[in-house]
Each structure stands twice: as structure tokens, then as C-alpha cells.
ChimeraX commands (.cxc) that place a marker at each C-alpha (Angstrom):
marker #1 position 10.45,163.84,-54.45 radius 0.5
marker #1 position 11.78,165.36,-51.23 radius 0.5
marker #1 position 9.38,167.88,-49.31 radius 0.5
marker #1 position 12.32,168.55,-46.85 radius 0.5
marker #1 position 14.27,170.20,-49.18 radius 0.5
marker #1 position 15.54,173.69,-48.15 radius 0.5
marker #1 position 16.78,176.16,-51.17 radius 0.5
marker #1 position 20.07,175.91,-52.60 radius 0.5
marker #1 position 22.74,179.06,-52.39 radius 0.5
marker #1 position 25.91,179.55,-54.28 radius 0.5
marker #1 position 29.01,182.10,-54.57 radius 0.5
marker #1 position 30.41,181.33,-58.05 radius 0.5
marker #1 position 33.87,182.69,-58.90 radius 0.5
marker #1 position 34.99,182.69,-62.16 radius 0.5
marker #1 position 38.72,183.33,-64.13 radius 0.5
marker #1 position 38.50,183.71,-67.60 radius 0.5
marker #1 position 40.62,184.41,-70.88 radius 0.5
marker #1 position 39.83,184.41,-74.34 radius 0.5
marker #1 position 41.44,185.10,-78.12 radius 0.5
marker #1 position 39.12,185.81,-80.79 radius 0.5
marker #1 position 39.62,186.11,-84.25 radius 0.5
marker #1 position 43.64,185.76,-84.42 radius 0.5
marker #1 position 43.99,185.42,-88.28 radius 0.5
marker #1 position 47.40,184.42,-90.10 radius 0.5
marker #1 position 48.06,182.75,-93.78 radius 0.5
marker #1 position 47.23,179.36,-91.25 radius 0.5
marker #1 position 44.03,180.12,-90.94 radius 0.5
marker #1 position 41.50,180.76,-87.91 radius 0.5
marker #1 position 41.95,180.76,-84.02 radius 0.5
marker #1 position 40.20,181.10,-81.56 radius 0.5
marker #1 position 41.02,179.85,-78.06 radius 0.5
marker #1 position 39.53,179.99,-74.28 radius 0.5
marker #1 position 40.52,179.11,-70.59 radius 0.5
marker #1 position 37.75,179.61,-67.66 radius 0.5
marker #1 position 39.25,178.87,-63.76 radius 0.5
marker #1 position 36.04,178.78,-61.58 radius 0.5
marker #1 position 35.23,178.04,-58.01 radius 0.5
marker #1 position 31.95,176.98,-56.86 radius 0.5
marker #1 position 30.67,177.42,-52.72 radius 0.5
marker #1 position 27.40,175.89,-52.21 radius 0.5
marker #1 position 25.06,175.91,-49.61 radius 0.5
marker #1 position 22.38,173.21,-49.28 radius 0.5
marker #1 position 23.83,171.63,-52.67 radius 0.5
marker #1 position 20.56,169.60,-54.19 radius 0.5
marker #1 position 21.83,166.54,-55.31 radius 0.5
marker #1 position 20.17,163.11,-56.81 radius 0.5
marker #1 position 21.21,160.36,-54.60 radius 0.5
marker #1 position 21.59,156.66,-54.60 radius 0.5
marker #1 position 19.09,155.26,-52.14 radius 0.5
marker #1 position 18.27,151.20,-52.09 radius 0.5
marker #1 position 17.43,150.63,-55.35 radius 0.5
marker #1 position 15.71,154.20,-56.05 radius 0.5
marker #1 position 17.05,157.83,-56.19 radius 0.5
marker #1 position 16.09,160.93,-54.23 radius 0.5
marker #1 position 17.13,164.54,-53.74 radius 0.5
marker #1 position 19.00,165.50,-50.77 radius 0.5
marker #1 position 20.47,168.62,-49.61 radius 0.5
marker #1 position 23.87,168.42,-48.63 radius 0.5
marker #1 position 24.81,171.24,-45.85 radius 0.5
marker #1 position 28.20,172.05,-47.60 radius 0.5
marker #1 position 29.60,171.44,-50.75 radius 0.5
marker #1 position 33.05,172.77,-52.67 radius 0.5
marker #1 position 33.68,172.51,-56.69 radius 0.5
marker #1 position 36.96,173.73,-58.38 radius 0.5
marker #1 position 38.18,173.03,-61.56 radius 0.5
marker #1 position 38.94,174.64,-65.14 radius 0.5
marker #1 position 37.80,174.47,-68.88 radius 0.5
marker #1 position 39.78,175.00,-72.14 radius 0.5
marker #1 position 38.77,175.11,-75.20 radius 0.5
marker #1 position 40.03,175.89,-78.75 radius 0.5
marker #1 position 38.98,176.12,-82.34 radius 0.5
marker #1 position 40.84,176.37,-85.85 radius 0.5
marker #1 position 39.56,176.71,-89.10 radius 0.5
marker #1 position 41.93,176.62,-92.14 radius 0.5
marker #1 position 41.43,179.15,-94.84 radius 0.5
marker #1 position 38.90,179.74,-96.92 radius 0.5
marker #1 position 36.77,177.26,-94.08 radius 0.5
marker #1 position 37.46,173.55,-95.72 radius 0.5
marker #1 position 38.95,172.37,-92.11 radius 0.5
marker #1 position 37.86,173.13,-88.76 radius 0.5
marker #1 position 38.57,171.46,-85.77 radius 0.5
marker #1 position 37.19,172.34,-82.24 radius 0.5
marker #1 position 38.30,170.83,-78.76 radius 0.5
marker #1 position 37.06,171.11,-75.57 radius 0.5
marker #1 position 38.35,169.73,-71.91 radius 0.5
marker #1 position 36.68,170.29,-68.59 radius 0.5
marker #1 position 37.58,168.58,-65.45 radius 0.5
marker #1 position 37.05,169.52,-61.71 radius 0.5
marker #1 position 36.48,168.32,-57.96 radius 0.5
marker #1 position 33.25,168.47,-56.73 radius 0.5
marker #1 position 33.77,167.77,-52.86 radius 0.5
marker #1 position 31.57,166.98,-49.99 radius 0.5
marker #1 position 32.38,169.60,-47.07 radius 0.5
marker #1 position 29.36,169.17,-44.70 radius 0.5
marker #1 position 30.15,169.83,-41.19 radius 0.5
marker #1 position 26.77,169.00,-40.28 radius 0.5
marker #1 position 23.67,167.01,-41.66 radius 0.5
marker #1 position 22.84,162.97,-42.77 radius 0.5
marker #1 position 26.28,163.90,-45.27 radius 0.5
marker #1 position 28.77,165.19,-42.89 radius 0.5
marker #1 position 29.91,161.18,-42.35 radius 0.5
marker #1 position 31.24,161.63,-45.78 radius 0.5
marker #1 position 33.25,164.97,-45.43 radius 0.5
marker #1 position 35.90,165.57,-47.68 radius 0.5
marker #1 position 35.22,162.86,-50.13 radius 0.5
marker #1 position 34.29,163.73,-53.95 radius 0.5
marker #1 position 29.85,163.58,-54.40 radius 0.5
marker #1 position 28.87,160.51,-55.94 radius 0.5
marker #1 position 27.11,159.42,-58.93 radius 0.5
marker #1 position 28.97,162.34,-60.79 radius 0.5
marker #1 position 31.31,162.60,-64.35 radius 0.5
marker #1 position 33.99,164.84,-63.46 radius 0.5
marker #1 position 36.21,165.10,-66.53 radius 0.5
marker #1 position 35.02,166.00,-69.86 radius 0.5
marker #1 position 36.64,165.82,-73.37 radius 0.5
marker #1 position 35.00,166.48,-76.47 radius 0.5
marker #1 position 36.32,167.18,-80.39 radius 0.5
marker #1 position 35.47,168.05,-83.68 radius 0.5
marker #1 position 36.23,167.87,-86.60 radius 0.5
marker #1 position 34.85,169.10,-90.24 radius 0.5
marker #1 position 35.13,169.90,-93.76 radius 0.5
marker #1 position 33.22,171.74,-96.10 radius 0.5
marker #1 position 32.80,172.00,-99.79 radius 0.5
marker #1 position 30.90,174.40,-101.66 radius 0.5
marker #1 position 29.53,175.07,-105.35 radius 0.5
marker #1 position 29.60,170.99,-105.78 radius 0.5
marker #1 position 26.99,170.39,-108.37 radius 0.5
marker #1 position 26.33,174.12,-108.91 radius 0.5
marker #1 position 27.45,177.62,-107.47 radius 0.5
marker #1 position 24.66,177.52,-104.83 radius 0.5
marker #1 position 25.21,174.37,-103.08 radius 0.5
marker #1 position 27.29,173.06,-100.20 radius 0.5
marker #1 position 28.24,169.96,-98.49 radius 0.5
marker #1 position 29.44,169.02,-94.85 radius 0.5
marker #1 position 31.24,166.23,-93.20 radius 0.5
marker #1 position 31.04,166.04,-89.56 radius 0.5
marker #1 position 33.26,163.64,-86.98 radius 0.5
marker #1 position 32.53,164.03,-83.35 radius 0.5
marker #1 position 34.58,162.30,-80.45 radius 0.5
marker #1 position 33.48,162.08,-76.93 radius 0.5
marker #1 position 35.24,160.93,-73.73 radius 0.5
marker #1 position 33.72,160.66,-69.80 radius 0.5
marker #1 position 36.36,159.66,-67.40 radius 0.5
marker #1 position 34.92,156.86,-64.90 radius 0.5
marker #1 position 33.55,157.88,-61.86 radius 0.5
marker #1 position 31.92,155.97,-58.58 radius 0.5
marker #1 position 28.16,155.34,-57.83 radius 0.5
marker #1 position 28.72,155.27,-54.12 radius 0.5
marker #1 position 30.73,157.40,-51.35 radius 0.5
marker #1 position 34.43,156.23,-51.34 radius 0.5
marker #1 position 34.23,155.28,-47.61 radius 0.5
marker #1 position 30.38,153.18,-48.30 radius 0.5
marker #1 position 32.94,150.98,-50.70 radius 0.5
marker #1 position 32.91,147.19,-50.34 radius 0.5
marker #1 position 33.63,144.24,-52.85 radius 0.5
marker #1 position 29.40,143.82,-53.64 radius 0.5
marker #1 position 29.12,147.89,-53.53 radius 0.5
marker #1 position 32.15,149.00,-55.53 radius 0.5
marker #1 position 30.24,149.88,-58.56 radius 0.5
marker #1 position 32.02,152.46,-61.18 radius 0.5
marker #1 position 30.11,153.83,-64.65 radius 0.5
marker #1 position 33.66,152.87,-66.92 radius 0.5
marker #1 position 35.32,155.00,-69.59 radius 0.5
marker #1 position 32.81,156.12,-72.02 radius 0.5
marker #1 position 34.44,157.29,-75.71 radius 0.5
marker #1 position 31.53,157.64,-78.31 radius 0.5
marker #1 position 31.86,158.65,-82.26 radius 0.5
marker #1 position 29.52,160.36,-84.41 radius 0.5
marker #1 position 29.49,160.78,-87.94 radius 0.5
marker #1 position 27.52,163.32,-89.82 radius 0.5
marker #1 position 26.81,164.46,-93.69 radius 0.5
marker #1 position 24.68,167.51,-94.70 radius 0.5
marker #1 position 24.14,168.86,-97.87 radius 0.5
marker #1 position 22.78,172.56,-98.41 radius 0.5
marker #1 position 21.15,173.68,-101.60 radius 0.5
marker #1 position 19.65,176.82,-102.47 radius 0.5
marker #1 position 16.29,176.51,-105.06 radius 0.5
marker #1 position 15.36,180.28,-105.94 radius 0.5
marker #1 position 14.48,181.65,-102.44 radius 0.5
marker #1 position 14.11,178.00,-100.37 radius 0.5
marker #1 position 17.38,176.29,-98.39 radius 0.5
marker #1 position 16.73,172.91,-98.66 radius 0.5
marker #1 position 19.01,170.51,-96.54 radius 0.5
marker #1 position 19.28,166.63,-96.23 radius 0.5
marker #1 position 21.29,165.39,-92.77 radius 0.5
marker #1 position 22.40,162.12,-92.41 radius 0.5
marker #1 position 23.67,161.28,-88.67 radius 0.5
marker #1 position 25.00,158.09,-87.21 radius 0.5
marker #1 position 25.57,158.40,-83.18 radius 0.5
marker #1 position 27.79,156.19,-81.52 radius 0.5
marker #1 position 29.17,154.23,-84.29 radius 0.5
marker #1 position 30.96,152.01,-82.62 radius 0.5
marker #1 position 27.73,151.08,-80.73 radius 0.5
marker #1 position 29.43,151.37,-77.34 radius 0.5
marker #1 position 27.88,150.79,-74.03 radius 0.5
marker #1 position 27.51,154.46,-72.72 radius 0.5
marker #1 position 25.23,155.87,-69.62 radius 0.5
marker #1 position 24.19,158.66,-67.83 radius 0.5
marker #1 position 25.06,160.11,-64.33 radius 0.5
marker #1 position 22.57,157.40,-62.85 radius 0.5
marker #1 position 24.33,154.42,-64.08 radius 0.5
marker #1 position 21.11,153.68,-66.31 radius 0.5
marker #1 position 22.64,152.61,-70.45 radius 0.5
marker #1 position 21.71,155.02,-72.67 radius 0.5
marker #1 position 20.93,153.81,-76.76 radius 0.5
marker #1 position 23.27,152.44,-78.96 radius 0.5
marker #1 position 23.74,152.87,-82.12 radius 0.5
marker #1 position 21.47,155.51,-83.60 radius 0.5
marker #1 position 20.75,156.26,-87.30 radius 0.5
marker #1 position 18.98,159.18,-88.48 radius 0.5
marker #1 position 18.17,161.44,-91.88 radius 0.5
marker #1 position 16.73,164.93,-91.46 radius 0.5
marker #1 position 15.24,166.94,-94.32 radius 0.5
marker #1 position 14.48,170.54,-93.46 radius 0.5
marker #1 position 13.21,173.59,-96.14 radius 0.5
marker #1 position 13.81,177.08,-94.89 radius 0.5
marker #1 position 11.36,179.88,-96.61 radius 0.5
marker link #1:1,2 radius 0.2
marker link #1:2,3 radius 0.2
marker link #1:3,4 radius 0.2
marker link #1:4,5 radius 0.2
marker link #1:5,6 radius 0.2
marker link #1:6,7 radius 0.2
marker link #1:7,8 radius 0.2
marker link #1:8,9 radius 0.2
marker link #1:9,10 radius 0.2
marker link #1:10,11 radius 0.2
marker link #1:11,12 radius 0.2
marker link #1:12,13 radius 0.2
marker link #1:13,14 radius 0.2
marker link #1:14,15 radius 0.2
marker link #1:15,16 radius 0.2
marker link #1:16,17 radius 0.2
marker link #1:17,18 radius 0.2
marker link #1:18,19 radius 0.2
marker link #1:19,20 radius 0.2
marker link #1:20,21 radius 0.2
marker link #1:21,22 radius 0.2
marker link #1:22,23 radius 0.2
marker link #1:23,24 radius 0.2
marker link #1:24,25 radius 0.2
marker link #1:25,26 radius 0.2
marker link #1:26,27 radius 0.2
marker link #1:27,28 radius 0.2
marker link #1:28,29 radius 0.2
marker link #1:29,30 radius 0.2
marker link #1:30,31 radius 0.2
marker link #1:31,32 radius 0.2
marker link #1:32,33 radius 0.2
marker link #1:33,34 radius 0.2
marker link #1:34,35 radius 0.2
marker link #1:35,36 radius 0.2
marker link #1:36,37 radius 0.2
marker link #1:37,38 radius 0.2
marker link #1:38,39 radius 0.2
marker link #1:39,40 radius 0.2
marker link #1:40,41 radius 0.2
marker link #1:41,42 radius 0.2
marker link #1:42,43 radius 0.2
marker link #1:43,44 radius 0.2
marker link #1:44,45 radius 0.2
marker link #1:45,46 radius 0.2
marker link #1:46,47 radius 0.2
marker link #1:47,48 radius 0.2
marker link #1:48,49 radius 0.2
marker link #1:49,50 radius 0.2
marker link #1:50,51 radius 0.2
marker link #1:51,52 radius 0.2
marker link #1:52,53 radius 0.2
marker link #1:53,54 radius 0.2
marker link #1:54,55 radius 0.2
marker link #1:55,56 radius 0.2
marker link #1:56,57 radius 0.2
marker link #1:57,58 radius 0.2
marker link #1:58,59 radius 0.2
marker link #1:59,60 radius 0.2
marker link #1:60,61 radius 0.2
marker link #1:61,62 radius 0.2
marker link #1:62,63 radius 0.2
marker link #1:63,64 radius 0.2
marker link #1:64,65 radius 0.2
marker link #1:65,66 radius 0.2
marker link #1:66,67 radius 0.2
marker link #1:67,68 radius 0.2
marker link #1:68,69 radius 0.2
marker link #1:69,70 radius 0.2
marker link #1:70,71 radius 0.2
marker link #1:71,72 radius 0.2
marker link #1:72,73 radius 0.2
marker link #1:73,74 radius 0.2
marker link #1:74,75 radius 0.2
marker link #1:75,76 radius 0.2
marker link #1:76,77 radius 0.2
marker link #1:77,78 radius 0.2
marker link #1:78,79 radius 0.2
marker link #1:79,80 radius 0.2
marker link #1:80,81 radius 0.2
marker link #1:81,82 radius 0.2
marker link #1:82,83 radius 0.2
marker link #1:83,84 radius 0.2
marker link #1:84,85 radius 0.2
marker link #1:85,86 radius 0.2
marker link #1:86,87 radius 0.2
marker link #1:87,88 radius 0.2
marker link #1:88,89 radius 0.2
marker link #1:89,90 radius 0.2
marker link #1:90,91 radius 0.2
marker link #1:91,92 radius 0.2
marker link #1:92,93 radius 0.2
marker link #1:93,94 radius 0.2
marker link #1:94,95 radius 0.2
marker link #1:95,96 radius 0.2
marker link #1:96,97 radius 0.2
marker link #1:97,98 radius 0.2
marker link #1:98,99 radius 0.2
marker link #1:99,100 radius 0.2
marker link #1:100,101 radius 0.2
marker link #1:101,102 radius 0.2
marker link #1:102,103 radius 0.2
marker link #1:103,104 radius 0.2
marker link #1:104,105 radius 0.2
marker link #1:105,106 radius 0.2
marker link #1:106,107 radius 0.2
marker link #1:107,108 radius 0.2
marker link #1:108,109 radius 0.2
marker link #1:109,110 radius 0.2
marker link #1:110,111 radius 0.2
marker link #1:111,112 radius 0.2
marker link #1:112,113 radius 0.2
marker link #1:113,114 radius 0.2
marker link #1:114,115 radius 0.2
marker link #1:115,116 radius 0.2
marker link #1:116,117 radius 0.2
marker link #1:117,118 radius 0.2
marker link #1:118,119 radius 0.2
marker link #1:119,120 radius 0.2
marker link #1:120,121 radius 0.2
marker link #1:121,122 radius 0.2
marker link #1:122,123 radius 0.2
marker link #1:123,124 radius 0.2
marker link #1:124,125 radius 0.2
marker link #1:125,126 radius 0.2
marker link #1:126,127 radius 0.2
marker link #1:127,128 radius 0.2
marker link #1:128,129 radius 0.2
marker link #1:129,130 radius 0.2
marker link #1:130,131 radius 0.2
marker link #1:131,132 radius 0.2
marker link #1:132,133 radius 0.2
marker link #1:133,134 radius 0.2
marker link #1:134,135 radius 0.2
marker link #1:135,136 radius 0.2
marker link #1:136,137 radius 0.2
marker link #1:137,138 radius 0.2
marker link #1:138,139 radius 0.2
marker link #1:139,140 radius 0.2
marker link #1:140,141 radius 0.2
marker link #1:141,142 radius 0.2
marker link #1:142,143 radius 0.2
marker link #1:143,144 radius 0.2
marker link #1:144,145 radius 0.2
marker link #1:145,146 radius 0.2
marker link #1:146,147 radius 0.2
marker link #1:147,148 radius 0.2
marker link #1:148,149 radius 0.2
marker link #1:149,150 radius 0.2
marker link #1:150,151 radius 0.2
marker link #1:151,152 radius 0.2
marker link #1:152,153 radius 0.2
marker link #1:153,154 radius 0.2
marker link #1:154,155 radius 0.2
marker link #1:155,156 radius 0.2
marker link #1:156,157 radius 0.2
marker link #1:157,158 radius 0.2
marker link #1:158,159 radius 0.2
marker link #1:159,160 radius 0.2
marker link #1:160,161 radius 0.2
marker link #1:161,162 radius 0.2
marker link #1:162,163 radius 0.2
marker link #1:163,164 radius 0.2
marker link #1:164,165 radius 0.2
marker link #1:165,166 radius 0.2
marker link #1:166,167 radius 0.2
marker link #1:167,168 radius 0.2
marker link #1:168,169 radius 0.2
marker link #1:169,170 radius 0.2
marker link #1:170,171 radius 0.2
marker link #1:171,172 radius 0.2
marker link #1:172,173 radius 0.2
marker link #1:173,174 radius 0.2
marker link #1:174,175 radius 0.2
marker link #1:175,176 radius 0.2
marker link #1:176,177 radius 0.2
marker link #1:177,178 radius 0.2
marker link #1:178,179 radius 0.2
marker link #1:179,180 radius 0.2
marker link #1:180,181 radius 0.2
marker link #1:181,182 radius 0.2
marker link #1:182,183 radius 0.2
marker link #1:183,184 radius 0.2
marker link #1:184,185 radius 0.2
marker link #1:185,186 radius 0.2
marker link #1:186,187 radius 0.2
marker link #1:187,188 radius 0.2
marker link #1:188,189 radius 0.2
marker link #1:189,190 radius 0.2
marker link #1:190,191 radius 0.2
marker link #1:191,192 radius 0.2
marker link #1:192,193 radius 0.2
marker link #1:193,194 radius 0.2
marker link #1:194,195 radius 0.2
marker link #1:195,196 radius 0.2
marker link #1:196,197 radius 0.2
marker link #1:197,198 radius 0.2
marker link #1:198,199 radius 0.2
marker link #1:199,200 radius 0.2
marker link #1:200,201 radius 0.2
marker link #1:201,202 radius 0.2
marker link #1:202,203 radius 0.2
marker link #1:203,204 radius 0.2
marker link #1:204,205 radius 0.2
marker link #1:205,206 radius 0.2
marker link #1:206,207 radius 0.2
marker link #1:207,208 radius 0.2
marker link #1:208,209 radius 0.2
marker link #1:209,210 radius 0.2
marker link #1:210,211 radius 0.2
marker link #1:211,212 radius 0.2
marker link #1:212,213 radius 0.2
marker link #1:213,214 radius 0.2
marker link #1:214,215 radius 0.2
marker link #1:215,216 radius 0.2
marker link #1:216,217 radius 0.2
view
């Protein structure tokens, strides 16, 4: 907790294009691009501090970067891939404050560039005309990124979170009993059972096994 904290202000600009729905004997695509600009005032941000964490404004603070994204699914729905890439800057820009030492260096303790995928296939009328089943692959990747300012670098502080890639396999099968869905998931996250974390540098689970029923009235 931080009682000093003053409110947070943003102008958000945003660039966007999209395709929907562009059908051919291929199948189906869809597609997306987003350019965006972020100007913050009084950014609140989770910083490093000893060996704790606490929220900080930060007078001044700059984020550009783009998304693009795209999805395909083959005829009659038995394929379907999706992809998604995000990366941008988010830079210190304080001309005043505790964080104006750091100007012009990229905020800390932050992934920056995203890439996700999937991909599925689907089956239907398996054991009868009113059934379906669904296999899922999932593929995640977080470029590294630093724990500490660039310029607060030395050989005992020069901590990085690594490359994190993460899998995920999935099977669901759909049946419908008169006027019930019944489903049964299967899910295994992270099947390689990588070391992954989150923003804080703090290891998230490994590998994670899971089965889901669920009845729909």
C-alpha cells in the first residue's frame, strides 16, 4: 500500500483494421491489426523495493506498440488455427519525481512482447448424430524482460525473468441426451512442465492436470 498515491490519467490513441468473414473454397479468415499509443500521467506501477513491492506513481510515462492477430478455419470447421502477437515500448519519461533518474529507459518488472497460437480440430456425429469432439493445442511465448532499471544494473543486480514458451493440450467431448449438453474436458497446462512466472519474478505452477464435467439444462 501507498497512501501517497495521486490518480492516474491517460490519452489513449488507437489505429485499427480488421477483415471479417472473407470466405473462399479455403475456408475462413478473419484477420486484425491495432497501432496504439498510450500518454500517461502519474502511471501506477508495482515496483521492486528491497525485497518487497510497492506502488509508485511515476510523473510521466510513454507506451507504443502494435497487435496482430489472425484466425482460419478450414471448411466445414475440422481446422482452425488462431495467432496472436503483441509487442510494444513502455518508456519512463519523467521529467520530475523519485523516477526522473531513470528517464528514457523502458519500466521494469514488465513482459513486453507477446505471442500466442492455436490450434484445433473438431469432429462431430462420432458415436451418434448428436455428439462432438474437440482437440485443443495451445502455444505460448513471453520474451525476457529485466527486474530492475537498465542504469540500477550490476553483476549481483542483473536479474532477467528468461524466455517463457508453455504448451497446453486439451480434449472435450460434447453430447446431447434429450434436452441436457453434457461435456467431459480433459486439460493438461504446461506440458512440458517448464519453469514459467509472472511480472514479479515469483514461479508460477508446473505442470497442471485437470478433468471438467459440466451439464447444461
Amino acid at each position: 500500500a501507498n497512501l501517497d498515491l495521486s490518480e492516474e490519467y491517460s490519452n489513449n490513441y488507437n489505429l485499427s483494421l480488421e477483415i471479417n468473414e472473407l470466405n473462399n473454397d479455403y475456408g475462413s479468415w478473419k484477420t486484425g491489426t491495432n497501432l496504439f499509443i498510450r500518454d500517461v500521467e502519474d502511471a501506477i506501477i508495482l515496483m521492486t523495493v528491497n525485497n518487497g513491492s510497492q506502488y509508485h506513481n511515476v510523473s510521466s510515462v510513454d507506451s507504443k506498440g502494435f497487435q496482430v492477430s489472425g484466425t482460419w478455419t478450414s471448411v466445414e470447421d475440422f481446422l482452425s488455427i488462431e495467432a496472436n502477437y503483441t509487442t510494444f515500448d513502455l518508456i519512463n519519461t519523467a521529467d520530475k519525481g523519485l523516477f526522473a533518474q531513470f528517464k528514457n529507459e523502458r519500466i521494469p518488472n514488465r513482459p513486453h512482447t507477446f505471442f500466442n497460437t492455436k490450434v484445433g480440430l473438431k469432429w462431430t456425429s462420432i458415436f451418434s448424430g448428436y455428439d462432438e469432439l474437440r482437440l485443443k493445442w495451445n502455444y505460448r511465448f513471453v520474451d525476457r524482460f529485466d527486474l530492475f532499471w537498465d542504469s540500477h544494473k550490476s553483476a549481483q543486480s542483473k536479474i532477467v525473468i528468461p524466455v517463457q514458451e508453455s504448451h497446453g493440450v486439451a480434449a472435450i467431448y460434447t453430447k446431447d441426451i434429450y434436452s441436457y449438453t453434457v461435456s467431459l474436458a480433459a486439460e493438461i497446462q504446461n506440458v512440458t512442465n517448464e519453469k514459467l512466472y509472472d511480472h514479479y519474478g515469483v514461479q508460477r505452477p508446473g505442470r497442471a492436470f485437470s478433468l471438467k464435467t459440466v451439464v447444461e439444462f
